[in-house]
GUMIKOL-147219 format. One record per residue (C-alpha): residue number from 0; residue in one letter; x, y, z. Coordinates in pm, whole numbers, plus 50000, padded with zeros to 5 digits. Example, Ala and Ser with C-alpha at 12.3 -4.5 7.8 and 13.67 -1.06 7.14 Angstrom:
2
+-----+------+-------+-------+-------+
: seq : type :  east : north :    up :
+-----+------+-------+-------+-------+
:   0 :    A : 51230 : 49550 : 50780 :
:   1 :    S : 51367 : 49894 : 50714 :
+-----+------+-------+-------+-------+
END
This chain:
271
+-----+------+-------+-------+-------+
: seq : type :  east : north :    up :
+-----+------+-------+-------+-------+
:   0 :    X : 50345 : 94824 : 43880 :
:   1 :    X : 50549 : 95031 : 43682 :
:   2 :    X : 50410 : 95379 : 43506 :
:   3 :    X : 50466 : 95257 : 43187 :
:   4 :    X : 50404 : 94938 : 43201 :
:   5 :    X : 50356 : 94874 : 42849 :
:   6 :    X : 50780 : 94947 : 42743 :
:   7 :    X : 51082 : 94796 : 42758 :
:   8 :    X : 51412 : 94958 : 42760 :
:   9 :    X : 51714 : 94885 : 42645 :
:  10 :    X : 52047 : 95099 : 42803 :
:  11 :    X : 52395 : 95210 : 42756 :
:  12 :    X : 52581 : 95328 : 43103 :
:  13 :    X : 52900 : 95474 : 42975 :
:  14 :    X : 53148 : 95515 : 43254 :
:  15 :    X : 53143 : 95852 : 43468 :
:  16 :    X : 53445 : 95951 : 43331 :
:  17 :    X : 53339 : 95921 : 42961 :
:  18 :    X : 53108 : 96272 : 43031 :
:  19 :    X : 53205 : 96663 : 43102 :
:  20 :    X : 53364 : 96758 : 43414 :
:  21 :    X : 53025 : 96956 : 43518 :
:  22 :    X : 52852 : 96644 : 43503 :
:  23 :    X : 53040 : 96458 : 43635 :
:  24 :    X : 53054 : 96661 : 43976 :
:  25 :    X : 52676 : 96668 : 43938 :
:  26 :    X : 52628 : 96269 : 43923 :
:  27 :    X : 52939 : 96164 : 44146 :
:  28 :    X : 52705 : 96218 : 44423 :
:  29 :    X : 52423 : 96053 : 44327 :
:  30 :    X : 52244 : 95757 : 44523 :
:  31 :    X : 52252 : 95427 : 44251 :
:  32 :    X : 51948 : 95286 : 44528 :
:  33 :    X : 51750 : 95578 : 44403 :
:  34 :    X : 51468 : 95398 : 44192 :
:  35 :    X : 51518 : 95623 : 43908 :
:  36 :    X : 51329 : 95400 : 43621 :
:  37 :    X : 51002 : 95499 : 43792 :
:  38 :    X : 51095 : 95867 : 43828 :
:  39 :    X : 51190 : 95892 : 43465 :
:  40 :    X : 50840 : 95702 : 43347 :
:  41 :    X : 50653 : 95910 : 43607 :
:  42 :    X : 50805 : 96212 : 43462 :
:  43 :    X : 50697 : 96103 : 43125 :
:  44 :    X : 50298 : 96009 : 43222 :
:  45 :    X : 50279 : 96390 : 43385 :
:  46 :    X : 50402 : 96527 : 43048 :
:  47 :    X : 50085 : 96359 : 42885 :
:  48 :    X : 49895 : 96570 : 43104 :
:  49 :    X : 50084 : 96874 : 43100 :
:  50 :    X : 50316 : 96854 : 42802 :
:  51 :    X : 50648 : 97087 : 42813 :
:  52 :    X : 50953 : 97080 : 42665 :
:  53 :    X : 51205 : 96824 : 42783 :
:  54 :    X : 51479 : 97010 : 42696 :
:  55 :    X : 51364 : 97306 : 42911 :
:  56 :    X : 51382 : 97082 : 43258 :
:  57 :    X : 51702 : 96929 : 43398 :
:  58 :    X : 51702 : 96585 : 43290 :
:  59 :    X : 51789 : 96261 : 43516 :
:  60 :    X : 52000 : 95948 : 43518 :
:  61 :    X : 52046 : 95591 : 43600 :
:  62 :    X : 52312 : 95550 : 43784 :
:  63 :    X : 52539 : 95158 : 43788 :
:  64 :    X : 52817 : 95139 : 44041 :
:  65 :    X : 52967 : 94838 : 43918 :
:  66 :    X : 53374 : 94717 : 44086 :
:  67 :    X : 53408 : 95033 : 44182 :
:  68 :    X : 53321 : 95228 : 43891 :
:  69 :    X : 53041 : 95460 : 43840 :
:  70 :    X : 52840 : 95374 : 43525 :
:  71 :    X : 52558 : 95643 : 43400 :
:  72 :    X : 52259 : 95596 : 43159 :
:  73 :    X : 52121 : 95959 : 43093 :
:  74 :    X : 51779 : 95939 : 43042 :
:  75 :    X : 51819 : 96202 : 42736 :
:  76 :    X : 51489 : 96282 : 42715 :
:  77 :    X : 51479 : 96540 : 42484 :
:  78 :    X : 51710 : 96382 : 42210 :
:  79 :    X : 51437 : 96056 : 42223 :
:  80 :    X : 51133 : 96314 : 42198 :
:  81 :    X : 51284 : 96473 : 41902 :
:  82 :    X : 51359 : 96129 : 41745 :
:  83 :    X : 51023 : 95982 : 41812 :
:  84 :    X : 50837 : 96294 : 41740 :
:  85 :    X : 51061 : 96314 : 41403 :
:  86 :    X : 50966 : 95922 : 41292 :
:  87 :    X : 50627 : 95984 : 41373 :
:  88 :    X : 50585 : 96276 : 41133 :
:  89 :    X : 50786 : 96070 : 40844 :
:  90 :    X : 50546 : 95755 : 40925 :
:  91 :    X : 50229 : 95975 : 40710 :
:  92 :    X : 50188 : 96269 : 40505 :
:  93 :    X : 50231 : 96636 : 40587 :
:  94 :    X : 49879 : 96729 : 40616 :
:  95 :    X : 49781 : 96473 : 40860 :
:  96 :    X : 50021 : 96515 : 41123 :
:  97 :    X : 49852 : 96816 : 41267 :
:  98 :    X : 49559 : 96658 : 41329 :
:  99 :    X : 49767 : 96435 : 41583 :
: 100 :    X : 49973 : 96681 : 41675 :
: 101 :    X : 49854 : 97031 : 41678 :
: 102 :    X : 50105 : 97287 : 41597 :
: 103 :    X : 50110 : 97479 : 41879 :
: 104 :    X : 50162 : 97094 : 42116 :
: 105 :    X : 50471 : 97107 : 41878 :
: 106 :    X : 50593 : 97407 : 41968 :
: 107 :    X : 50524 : 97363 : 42362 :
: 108 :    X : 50759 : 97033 : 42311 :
: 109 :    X : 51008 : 97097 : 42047 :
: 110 :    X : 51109 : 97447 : 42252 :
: 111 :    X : 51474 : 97440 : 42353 :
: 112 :    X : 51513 : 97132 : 42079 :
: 113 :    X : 51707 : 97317 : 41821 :
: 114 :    X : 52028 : 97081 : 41820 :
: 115 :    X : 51885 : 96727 : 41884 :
: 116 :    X : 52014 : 96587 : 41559 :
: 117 :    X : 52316 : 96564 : 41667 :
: 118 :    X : 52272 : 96386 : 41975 :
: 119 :    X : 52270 : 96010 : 42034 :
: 120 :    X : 52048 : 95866 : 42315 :
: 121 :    X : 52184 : 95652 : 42546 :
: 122 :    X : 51809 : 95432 : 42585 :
: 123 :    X : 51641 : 95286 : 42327 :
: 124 :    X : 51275 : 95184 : 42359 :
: 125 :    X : 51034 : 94985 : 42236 :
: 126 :    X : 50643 : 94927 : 42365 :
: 127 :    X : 50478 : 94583 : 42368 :
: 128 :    X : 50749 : 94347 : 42326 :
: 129 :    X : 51112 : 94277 : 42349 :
: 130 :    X : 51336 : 94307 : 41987 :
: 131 :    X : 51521 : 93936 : 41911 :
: 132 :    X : 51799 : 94174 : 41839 :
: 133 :    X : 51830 : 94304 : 42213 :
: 134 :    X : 51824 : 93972 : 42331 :
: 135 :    X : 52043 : 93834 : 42114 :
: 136 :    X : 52292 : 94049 : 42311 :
: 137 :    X : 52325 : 93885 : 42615 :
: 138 :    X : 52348 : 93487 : 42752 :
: 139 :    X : 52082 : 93335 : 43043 :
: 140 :    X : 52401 : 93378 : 43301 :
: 141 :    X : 52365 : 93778 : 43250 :
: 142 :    X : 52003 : 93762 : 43328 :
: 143 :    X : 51835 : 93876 : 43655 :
: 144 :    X : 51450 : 93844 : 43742 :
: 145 :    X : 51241 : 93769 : 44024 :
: 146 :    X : 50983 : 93994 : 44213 :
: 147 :    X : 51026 : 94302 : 44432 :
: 148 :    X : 50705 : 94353 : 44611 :
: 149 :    X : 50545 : 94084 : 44453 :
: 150 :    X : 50587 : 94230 : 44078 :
: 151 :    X : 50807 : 94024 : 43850 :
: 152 :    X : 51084 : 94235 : 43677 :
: 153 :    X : 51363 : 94108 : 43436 :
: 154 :    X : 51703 : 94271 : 43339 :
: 155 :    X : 52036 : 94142 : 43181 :
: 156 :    X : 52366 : 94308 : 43196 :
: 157 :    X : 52661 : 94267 : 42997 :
: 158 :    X : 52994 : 94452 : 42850 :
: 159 :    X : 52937 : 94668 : 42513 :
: 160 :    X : 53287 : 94469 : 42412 :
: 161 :    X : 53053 : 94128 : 42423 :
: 162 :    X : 52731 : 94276 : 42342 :
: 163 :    X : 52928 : 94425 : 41980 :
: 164 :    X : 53079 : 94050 : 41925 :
: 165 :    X : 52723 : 93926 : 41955 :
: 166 :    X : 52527 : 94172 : 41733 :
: 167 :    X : 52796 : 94142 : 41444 :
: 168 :    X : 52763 : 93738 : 41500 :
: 169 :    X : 52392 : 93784 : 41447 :
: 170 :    X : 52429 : 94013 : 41157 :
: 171 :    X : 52689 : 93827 : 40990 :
: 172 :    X : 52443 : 93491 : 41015 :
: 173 :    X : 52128 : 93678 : 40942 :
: 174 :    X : 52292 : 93798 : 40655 :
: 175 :    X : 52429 : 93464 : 40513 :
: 176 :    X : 52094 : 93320 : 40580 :
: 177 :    X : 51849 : 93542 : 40484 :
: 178 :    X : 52062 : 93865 : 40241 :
: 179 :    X : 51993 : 94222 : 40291 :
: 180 :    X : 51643 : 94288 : 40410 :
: 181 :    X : 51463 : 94458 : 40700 :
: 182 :    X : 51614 : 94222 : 40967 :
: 183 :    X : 51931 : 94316 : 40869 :
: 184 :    X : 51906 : 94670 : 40885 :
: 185 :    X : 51770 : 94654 : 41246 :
: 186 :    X : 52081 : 94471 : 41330 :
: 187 :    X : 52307 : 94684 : 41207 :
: 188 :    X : 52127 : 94973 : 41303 :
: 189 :    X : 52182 : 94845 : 41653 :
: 190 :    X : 52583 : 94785 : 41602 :
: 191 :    X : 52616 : 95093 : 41455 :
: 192 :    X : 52424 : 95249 : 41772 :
: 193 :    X : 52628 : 95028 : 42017 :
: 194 :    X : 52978 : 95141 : 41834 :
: 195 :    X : 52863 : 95520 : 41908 :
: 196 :    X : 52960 : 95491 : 42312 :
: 197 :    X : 53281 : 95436 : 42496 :
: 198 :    X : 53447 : 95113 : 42459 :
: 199 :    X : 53403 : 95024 : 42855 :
: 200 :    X : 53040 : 95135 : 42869 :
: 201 :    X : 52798 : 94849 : 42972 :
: 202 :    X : 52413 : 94742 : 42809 :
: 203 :    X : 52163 : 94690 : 43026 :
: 204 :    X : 51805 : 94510 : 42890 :
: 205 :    X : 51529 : 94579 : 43131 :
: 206 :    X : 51186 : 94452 : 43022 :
: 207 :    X : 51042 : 94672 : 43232 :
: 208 :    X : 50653 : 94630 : 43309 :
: 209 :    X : 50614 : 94408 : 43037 :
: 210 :    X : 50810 : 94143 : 43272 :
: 211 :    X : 50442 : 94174 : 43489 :
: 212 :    X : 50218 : 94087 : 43230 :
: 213 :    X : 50494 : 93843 : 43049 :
: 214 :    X : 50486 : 93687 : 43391 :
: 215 :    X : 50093 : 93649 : 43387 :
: 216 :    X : 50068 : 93524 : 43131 :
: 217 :    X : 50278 : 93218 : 43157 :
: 218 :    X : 50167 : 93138 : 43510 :
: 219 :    X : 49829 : 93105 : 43304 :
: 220 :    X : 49977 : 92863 : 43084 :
: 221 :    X : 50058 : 92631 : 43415 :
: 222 :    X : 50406 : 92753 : 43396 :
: 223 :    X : 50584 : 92912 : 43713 :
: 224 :    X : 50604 : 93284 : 43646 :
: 225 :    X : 50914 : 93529 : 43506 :
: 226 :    X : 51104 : 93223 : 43571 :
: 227 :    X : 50987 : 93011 : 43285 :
: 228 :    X : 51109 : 93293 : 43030 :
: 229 :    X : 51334 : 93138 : 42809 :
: 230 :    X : 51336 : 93428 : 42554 :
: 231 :    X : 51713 : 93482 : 42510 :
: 232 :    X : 51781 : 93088 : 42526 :
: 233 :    X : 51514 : 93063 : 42213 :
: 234 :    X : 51724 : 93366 : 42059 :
: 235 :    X : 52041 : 93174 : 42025 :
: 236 :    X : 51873 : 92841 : 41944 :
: 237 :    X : 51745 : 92986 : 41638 :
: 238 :    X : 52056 : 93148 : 41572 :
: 239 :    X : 52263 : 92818 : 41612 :
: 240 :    X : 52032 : 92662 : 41348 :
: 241 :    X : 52075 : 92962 : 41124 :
: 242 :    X : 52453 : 92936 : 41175 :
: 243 :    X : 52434 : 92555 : 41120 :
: 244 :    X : 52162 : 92546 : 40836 :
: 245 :    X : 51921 : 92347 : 40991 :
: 246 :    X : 51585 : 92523 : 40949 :
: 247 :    X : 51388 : 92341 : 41180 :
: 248 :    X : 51646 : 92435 : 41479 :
: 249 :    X : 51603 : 92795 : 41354 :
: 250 :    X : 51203 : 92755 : 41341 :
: 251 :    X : 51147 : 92578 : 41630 :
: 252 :    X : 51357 : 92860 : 41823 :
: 253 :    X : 51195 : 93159 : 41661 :
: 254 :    X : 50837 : 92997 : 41706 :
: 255 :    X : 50880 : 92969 : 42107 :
: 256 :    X : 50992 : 93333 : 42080 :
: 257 :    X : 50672 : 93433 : 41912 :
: 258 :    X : 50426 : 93179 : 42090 :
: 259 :    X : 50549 : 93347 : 42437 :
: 260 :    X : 50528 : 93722 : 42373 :
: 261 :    X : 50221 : 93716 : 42128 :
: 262 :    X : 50000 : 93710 : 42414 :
: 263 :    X : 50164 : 93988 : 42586 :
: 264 :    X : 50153 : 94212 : 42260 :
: 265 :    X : 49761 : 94078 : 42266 :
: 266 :    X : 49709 : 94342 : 42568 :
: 267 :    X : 49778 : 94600 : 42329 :
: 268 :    X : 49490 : 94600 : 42136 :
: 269 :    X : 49272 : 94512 : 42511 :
: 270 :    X : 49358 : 94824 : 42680 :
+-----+------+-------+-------+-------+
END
């Protein structure tokens, strides 16, 4: 089971070549069998415990040898604990932060932090569920799932050249469908993220622990496991019926979507 079992991820390797020279020495010998997505959630649990400043420690990577070419996903670490540490405080007023976060927690992780804001990370996150926007990023023939060890895991792969085409065809519909609203702004959110790396970089969704208890929970509905998921063929269903104008295409799409992860973001609340 994975640390974190509770988050998915989605990634951005850019190629090698795309960072400093220094780094690049650094990573060019790196092992890409090296199971890295447990050592960076590991990392992250021990920092509950003992909480330091990420931008104090040497950070890690993912590492994608792909046709040759090295691919690398920097776990930036301290650019997403500034972000989500920034969001959180903007999510409630001033004075009731603190009792959340203590000052002095702040300090410990915010040390070393003083130029985050202009740093872009290469993983997004998001706990509980998967985004219709990520999936709407890929096709079923870039998917890959199964079980290693007898835990079910699920990740698709494609180009950021197709992964851009896709996201502006699912902002441009959304758009014609629906107008300007929050659905939108996630999307293009996401383009503008995606349009931030190099133009050969590839996006990796990996549904990460959730795939376990996504994978539960269907074999309890007499279905056969991580298998059954049909989340990014429900995606562009309801997209087609969006693009078409048929309504009941687009419902009938978005309401398998829901129906299979609302048990999985049910756990939530069980823990």
């Amino acid at each position: 089971m994975s640390s974190t079992p509770y988050v998915a991820s989605l990634r951005i390797f850019e190629p090698i070549s795309a960072f400093p020279a220094a780094d690049r020495l650094r990573w060019e010998s790196l092992s890409a069998d090296a199971d890295t997505r447990e050592e960076e959630q590991a990392l992250a649990l021990r920092r509950l415990v003992a909480p330091e400043s990420p931008a104090l420690r040497p950070d890690g990577v993912h590492v994608l040898d792909v046709d040759g070419i090295r691919y690398i996903s920097p776990w930036s670490t301290a650019t997403r604990v500034w972000s989500a540490l920034d969001e959180f405080k903007d999510s409630m007023p001033s004075t009731v932060t603190p009792f959340f976060i203590p000052p002095a927690l702040e300090e410990v992780i915010t040390s070393g932090m003083d130029n985050m804001e202009d740093r872009v990370p290469h993983i997004l996150t998001e706990t509980w569920m998967v985004p219709p926007r990520w999936l709407a990023l890929f096709i079923p023939e870039e998917r890959e799932r199964g079980y290693v060890e007898e835990i079910a895991y699920s990740r698709a792969r494609t180009t950021i050249a197709k992964a851009l085409e896709r996201s502006k065809n699912s902002h441009e519909i959304v758009l014609r469908s629906f107008g300007d609203g929050i659905v939108e702004e996630e999307i293009a959110d996401l383009i503008d993220w995606l349009e931030l790396f190099h133009p050969l970089s590839m996006v990796e969704l990996d549904y990460g622990g959730l795939a376990h208890y996504l994978d539960g929970t269907l074999k309890a509905n007499g279905m056969a496991g991580i298998e059954d998921d049909g989340s990014i063929e429900d995606v562009i269903f309801s997209l087609s019926g969006l693009a078409s104008g048929d309504g009941s295409i687009a419902g009938e799409g978005y309401n398998r979507l829901v129906s299979r992860w609302r048990p999985v973001q049910a756990l939530e609340s069980a823990m």
